[in-house]
KEKOL-812915 format. One record per residue (C-alpha): x, y, z; residue in three letters. Coordinates in steps of 0.2 Angstrom, whole numbers, padded with zeros to 4 digits, always signed. Example, Ala and Ser with C-alpha at 12.3 -4.5 7.8 and 13.67 -1.06 7.14 Angstrom:
BEGIN
+0062-0022+0039ALA/+0068-0005+0036SER/
This chain:
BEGIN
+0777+0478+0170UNK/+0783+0460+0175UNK/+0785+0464+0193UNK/+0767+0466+0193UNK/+0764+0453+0183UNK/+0774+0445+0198UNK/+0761+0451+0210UNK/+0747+0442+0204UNK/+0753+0425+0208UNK/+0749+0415+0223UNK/+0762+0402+0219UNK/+0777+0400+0227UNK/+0790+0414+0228UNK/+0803+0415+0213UNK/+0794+0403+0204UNK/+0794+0416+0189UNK/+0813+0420+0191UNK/+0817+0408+0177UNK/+0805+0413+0164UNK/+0807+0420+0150UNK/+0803+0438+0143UNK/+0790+0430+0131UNK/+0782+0419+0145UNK/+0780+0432+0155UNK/+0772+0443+0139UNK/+0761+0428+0138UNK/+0755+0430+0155UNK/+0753+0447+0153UNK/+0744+0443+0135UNK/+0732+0433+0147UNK/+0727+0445+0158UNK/+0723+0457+0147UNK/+0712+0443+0136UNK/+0703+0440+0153UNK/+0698+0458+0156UNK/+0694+0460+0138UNK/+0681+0445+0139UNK/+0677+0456+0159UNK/+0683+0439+0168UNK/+0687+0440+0186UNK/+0698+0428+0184UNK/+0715+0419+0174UNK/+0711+0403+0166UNK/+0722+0390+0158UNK/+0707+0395+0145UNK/+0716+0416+0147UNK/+0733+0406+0145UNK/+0729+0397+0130UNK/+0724+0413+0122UNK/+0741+0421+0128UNK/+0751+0409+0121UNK/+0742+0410+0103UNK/+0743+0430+0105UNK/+0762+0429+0106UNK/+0761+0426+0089UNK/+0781+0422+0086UNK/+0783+0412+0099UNK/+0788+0395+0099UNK/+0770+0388+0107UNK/+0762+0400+0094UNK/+0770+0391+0079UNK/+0763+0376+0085UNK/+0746+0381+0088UNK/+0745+0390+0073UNK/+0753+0373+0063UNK/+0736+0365+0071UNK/+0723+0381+0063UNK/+0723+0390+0080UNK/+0716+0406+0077UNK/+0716+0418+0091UNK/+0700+0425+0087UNK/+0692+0408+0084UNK/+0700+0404+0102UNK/+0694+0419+0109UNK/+0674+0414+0102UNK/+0675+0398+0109UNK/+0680+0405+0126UNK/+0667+0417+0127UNK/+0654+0404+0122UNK/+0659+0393+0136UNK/+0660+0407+0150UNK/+0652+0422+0143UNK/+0656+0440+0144UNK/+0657+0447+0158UNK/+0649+0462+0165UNK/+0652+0473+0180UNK/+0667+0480+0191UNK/+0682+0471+0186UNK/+0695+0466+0201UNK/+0712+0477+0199UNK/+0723+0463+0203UNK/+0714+0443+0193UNK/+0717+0427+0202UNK/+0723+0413+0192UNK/+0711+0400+0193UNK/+0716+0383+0202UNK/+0721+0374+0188UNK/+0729+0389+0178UNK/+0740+0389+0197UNK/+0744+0370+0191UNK/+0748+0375+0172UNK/+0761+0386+0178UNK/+0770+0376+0189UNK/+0770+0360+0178UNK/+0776+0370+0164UNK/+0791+0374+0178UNK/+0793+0356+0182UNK/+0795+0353+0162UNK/+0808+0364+0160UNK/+0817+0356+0174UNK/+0818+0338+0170UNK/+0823+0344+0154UNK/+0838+0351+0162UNK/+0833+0367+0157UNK/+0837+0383+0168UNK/+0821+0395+0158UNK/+0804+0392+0158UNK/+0797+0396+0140UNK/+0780+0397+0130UNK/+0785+0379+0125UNK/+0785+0374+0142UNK/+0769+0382+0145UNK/+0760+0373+0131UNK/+0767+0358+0137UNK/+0757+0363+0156UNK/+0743+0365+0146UNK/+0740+0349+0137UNK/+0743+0340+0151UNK/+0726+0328+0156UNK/+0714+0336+0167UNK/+0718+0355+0162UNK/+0702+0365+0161UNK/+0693+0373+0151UNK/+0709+0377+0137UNK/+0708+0358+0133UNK/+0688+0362+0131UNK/+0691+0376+0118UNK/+0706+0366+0107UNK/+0695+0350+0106UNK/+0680+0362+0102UNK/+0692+0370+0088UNK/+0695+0351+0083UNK/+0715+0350+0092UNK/+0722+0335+0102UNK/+0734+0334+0114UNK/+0743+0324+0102UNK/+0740+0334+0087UNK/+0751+0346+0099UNK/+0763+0339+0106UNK/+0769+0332+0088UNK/+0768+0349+0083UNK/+0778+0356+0098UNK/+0791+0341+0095UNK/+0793+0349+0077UNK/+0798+0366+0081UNK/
């Protein structure tokens, strides 16, 4: 399952070597939340709801700590794209900035010293300023970017 999970990024090669089992579930979480919503395409939006999906993750905890709810996510996301309809791709893109999200939550693992990429670090890509339409759908359930990262810093 993860080798094709593999397959889908356009990123640089090995840059999913150091993650871990449950970042890449949240990956896979995300792309089956896109093709449930019929999106032909992974957002950071897709990733957000992976991480909330992953329910004992780390990320989770936190987002969960703030009132996350995966189904109240999941509204949100759909009022802001629709669903989609029509011939799904086999193989979903990952949008620009869900390419970013991923290699930033790389690059916070590392100058942590860290030699794993987890859902922490993911949630840590995805707060970041400027990251899409996940950013949209927290503020919209009433979240901060600081509201999480206190959060994260607790668990």
């Amino acid at each position: 399952m993860f080798e094709r999970i593999k397959s889908l990024f356009a990123l640089k090669p090995n840059s999913f070597d150091c993650f871990t089992s449950e970042a890449l579930e949240v990956v896979n979480l995300a792309t089956n939340e896109a093709r449930s919503l019929h999106h032909n395409f992974i957002g950071t939006e897709h990733i957000l709801l992976g991480l909330i999906a992953a329910s004992d993750s780390t990320a989770a905890q936190a987002l969960m700590s703030q009132g996350v709810e995966l189904g109240r996510a999941r509204l949100e996301v759909a009022k802001i794209w629709g669903v989609g309809g029509g011939k799904m791709a086999e193989n979903l893109p990952f949008t620009p900035s869900a390419k970013r999200l991923l290699e930033s939550a790389l690059e916070q693992s590392k100058s942590l010293g860290l030699s794993y990429v987890g859902t922490e670090h993911l949630l840590l890509g995805l707060i970041e300023p400027g990251r899409g339409v996940a950013m949209k759908v927290l503020k919209n359930l009433g979240v901060t970017r600081e509201d999480l990262a206190v959060a994260l810093r607790g668990s």
